[in-house]
N, C-alpha and C positions, 0 to 999 in steps of 0.2 A: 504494500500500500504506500502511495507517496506521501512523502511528510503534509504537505498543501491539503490532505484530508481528512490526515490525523485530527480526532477531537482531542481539545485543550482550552484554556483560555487563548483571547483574542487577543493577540498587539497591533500595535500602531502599524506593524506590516499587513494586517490583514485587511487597514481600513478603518480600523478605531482610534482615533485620536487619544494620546495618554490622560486626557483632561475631561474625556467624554465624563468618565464615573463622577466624581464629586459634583461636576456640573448636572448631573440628571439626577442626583439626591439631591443637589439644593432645589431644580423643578419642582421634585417629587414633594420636599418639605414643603416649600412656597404653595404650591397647590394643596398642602393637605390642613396649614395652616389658614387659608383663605375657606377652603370648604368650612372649616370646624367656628370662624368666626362668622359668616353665614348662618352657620347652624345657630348659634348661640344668638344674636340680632333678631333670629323668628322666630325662637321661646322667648324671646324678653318682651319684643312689641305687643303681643295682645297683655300680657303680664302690666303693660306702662300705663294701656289705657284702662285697664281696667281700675288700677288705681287712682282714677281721677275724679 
């Protein structure tokens, strides 16, 4: 089997940039933080009016 087929991790020769990983865990954070603050905004709102 040629090496080019062997499974392994991916390097920067195969077309992954070395920088790809941290930058798509900080996407991944950034989007999981934006969702959970979202979340928390549409339990609070009916919460705000009601105490009025």
């Amino acid at each position: 089997m040629p090496s080019s087929l062997a499974f392994g991790p991916r390097s920067a020769a195969a077309g992954v940039p070395k920088g790809a990983g941290p930058a798509l865990a900080a996407a991944v954070l950034g989007f999981f933080v934006m969702t959970l603050d979202t979340l928390i905004v549409n339990v609070a709102l009916p919460a705000g009016r009601l105490s009025r």
